[in-house]
N, C-alpha and C positions, 0 to 999 in steps of 0.2 A: 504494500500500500504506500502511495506516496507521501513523503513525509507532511507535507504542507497542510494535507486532508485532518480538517477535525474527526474523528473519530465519535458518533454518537454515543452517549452513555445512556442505559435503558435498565428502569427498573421495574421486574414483574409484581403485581399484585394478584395475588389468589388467593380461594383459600384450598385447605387440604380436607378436598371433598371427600374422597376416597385414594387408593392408594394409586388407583389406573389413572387419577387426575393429575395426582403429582410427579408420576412418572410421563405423563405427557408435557406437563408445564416443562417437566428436565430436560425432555427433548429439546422442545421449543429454545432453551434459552441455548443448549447445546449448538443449536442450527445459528441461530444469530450469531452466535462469537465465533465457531469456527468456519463457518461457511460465508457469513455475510458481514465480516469485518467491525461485528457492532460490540461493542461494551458492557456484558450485562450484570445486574445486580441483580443475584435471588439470595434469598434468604438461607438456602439448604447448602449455598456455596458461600458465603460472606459472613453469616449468623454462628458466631461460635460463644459455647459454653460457658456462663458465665459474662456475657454480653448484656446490656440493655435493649432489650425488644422493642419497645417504643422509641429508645433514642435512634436505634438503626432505623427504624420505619422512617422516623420523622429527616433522618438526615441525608437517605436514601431517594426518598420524592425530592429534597427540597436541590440535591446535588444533580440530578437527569437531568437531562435532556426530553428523554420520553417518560413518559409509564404507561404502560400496557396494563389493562386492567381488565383480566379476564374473569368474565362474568357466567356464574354458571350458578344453575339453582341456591345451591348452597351459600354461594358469597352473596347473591340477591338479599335471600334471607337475614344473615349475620351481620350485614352491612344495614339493611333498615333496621335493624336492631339493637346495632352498635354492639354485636358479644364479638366477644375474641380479640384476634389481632386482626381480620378482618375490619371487625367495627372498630379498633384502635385508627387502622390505618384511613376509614373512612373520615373517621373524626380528624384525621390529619389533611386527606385530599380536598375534603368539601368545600374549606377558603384558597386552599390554591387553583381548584378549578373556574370559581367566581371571580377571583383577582388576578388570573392568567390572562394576559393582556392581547396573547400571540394565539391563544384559541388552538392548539395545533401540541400542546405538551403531553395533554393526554389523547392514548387509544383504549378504548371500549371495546372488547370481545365479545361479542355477546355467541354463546356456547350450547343454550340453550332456547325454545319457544314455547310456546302457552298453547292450548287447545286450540286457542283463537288466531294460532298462527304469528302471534304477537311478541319479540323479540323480546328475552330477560333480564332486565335491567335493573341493579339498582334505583332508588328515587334520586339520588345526586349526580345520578348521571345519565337520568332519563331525556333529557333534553338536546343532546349531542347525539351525532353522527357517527353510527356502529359500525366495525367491521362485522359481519355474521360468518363465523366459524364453525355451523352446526353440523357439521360429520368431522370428527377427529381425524379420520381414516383419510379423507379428502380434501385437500387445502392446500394444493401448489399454487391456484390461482388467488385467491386467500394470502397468501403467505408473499406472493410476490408484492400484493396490490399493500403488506405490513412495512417491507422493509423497503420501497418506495416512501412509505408516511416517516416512516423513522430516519431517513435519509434525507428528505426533504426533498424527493425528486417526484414529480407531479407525475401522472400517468397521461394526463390530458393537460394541454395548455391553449390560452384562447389565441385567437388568428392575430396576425401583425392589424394593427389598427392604420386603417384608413384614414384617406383626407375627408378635409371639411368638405359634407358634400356642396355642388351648387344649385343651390337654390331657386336661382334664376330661369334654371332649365328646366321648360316646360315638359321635358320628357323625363326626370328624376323618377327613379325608381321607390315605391317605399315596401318591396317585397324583402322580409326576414334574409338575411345575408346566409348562405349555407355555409357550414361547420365542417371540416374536415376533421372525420371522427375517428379512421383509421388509415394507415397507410402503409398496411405494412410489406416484406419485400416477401409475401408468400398467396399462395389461392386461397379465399375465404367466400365466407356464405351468411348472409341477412336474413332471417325469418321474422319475418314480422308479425307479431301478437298483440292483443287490443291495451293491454296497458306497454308493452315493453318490446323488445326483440331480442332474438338470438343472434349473438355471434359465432359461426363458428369456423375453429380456427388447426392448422397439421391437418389438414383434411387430407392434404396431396400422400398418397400410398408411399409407405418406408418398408421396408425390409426386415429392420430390428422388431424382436417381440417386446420392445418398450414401448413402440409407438402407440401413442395415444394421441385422440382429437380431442380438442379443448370445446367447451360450449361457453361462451358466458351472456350472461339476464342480463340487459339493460333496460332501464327505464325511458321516455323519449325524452330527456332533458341531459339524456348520455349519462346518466351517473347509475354505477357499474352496482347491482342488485345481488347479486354470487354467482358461482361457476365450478365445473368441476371436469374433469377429463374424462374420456373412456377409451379403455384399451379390449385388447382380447377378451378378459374374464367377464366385460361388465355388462356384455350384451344377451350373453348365452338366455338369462331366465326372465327379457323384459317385457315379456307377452303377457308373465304375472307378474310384475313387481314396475309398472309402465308410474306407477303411481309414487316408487320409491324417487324414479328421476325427476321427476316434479317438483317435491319435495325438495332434493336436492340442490336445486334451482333457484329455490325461493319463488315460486312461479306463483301466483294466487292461485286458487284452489277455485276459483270461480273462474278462472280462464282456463284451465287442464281441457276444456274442450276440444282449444285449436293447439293442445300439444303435441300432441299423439303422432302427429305429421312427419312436422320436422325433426322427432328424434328417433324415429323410422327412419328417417333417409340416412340420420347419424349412425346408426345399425347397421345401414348398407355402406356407408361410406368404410367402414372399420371392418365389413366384413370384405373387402376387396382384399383379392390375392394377386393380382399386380397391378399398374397403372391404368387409371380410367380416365375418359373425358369426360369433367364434371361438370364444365359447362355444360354438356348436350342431357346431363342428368337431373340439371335444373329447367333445363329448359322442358322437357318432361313434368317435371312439378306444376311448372309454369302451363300449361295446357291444360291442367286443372285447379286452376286460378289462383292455386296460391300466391299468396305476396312472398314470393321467394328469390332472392337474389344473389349472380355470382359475380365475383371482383379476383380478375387474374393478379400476379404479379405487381406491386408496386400501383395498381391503379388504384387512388384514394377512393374510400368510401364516407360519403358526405352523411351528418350525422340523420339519419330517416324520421320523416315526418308522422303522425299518426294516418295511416290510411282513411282514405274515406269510407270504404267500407265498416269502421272500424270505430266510425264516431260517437254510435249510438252506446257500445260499449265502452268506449273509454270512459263516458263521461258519467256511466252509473257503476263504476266496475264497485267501489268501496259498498252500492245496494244490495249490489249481490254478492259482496265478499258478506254481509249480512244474511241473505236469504243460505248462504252455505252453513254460515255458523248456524243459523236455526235449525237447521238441518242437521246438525253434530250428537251423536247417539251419547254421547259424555255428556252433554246440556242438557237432555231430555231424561237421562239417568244419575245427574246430582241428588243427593239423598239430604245434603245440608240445606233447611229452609231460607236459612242468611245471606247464604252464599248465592242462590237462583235468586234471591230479592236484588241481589246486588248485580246480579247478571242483566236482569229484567231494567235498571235503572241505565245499566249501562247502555241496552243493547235500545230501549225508546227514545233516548238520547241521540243515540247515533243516528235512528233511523228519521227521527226528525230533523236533527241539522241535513243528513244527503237528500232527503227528498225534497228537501225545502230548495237546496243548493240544483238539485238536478231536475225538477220540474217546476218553481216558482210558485210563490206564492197565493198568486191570482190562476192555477193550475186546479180545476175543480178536484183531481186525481189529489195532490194532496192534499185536502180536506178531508176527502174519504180515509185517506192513512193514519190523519191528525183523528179521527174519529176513536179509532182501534187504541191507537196510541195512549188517549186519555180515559179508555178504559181500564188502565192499571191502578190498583189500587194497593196500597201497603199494608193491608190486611188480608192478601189474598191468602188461600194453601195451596200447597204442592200441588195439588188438582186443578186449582183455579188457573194458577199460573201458567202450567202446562196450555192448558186452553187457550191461554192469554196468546201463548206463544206461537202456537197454531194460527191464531185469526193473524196475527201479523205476518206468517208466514205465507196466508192465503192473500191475505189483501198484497202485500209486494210483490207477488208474484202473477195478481191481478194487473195491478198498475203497470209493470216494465213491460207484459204483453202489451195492455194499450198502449201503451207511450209506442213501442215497435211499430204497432200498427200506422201509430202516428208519424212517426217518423220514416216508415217505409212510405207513407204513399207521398210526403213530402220530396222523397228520394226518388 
């Protein structure tokens, strides 16, 4: 390494979930120092006998560069709790992430999700931008997209800025300027899905039994959702487990509709035994309308706009990431009465801010939903509630038909 290069210094935070946790964290900090040149501070290699535990935590954050702060059920927990060294070190991070000026000292893990699909997070650091690490097993792209953040090296930078435009000129353009989102010097492939797209990437046939294609979820504002590879092993059983890649993906669970597709053709691309033309393989896709796209060699791919097919969905997708949850056999088999009262508050809340947001106010269809909605009551039972959940489940699923209908004949 060259001498002039600062050297990041990174300290993990975790806690010791179980014993496979901590032997993962060891990995991880393994991989940082010997592999990616970083600095790290863990407690199972710095922390000796007879030391101050608190004064190491506290002198530990306060010396980084980074902290990494991996978030898994357990630290969730300990951490709104304040128990252990966990809640020690919360009670230490919680004014330096408020008074960190540079916004960029800490990284969030999040390790874990909720029934609801909902990323695990402490409350002190509910507000910040995760990385999501949810399969231990799978995290090259994960890992790369860490030690970019702890490096300070952007994966994405914005375009050289232009001149002042002129104004004068009755022919001035005011159409959104396109983004150059990839550009890399290999064959890649765009799917396009109603909140986000797929990238994917090694597509072109190798020889080695390492070669694996990369997929990675973006969102359309380019900001990169997870990712993960697949090689030989990973394809063999996905006629049953189609639902495990998704997941993987971080895909909403209410778009799995249009995935099915494009991680079929990732099957076929992996199961090729020697070179193909993939152009003429999309263009196949493409005959049956998929929004699918191929970008040879070095040809930039500009960042993709939400299709118009695709409108009707985008803009109710968080209604129906709601009609799925109602749908979830764990919501409908909660046994704690407290706990469903809490769900119930949550879930009328939500459904009134999106439909308010996605068909307006002056939309007779939300009045009908605002009807159901204020039939909750906080003395319902377990049976009432159920019901409750039902009628909401019937009338949303009323309403995005009409709205469709509406919006198809507009189309």
């Amino acid at each position: 390494m060259e001498k002039d290069v600062k050297v990041p210094k990174v300290f993990i935070s975790y806690s010791w979930s179980s014993e496979a946790h901590k032997q993962w964290v060891l990995e991880l900090a393994n991989r940082l120092e010997a592999k990616s040149g970083v600095e790290v501070i863990l407690d199972r290699w710095h922390l000796k006998i007879g030391h101050d535990r608190y004064k190491f935590m506290e002198e530990s954050i306060r010396q980084a560069d980074k902290v990494i702060v991996i978030c898994d059920k357990t630290y969730c927990e300990k951490a709104n709790n304040r128990v252990g060294g966990v809640g020690s070190e919360t009670i230490i991070l919680t004014p330096e992430i408020y008074e960190d000026t540079k916004q960029d000292k800490f990284i969030p893990i999040a390790m874990e999700s909720s029934v609801d699909n909902q990323l695990l997070l402490p409350d002190f650091i509910k507000s910040r931008l995760v990385l999501p690490i949810l399969d231990k097993e799978d995290f090259e792209k994960q890992y790369e997209d860490l030690i970019h953040l702890i490096w300070d090296e952007p994966r994405l930078t914005p375009p050289k800025r232009g001149s002042k435009p002129d104004f004068k000129s009755s022919n001035e353009r005011n159409d959104d300027y396109d983004i150059v989102f990839d550009k890399s010097n290999s064959e890649r492939i765009i799917w396009l899905l109603p909140r986000g797209f797929l990238l994917l990437k090694d597509i072109t046939y190798q020889t080695h039994d390492s070669w694996a294609i990369t997929v990675h979820y973006f969102n359309y504002n380019g900001e990169w959702q997870h990712g993960t590879h697949y090689h030989d092993s990973y394809y063999r059983d996905w006629d049953r487990n189609m639902e495990v890649q998704f997941k993987k993906l971080s895909i909403p669970k209410a778009d799995w509709l249009w995935c099915r597709a494009p991680l079929n053709l990732v099957r076929d691309l992996r199961d090729a035994t020697t070179i193909i033309d993939i152009a003429k393989v999309i263009q196949k896709e493409q005959q049956c309308d998929y929004p699918v796209y191929y970008y040879g060699p070095q040809v930039p791919i500009l960042l993709p706009k939400v299709p118009s097919d695709y409108h009707f969905y985008f803009k109710n997708g968080k209604l129906r990431d709601i009609l799925e949850y109602l749908n979830n056999k764990q919501l409908k088999n909660e046994t704690d009465l407290n706990e469903l009262h809490s769900n119930a508050l949550t879930i009328r809340q939500s459904t009134y801010i999106e439909c308010l947001k996605f068909l307006g106010e002056k939309n007779p269809l939300f009045h009908f939903v605002k009807e159901v909605l204020d039939e909750y009551d906080k003395s319902f039972s377990f049976d009432d509630l159920i019901i409750w959940f039902g009628r909401i489940e019937n009338i949303l699923s009323s309403t995005l038909s009409h709205a469709y209908n509406d919006w198809n004949l507009k189309n």
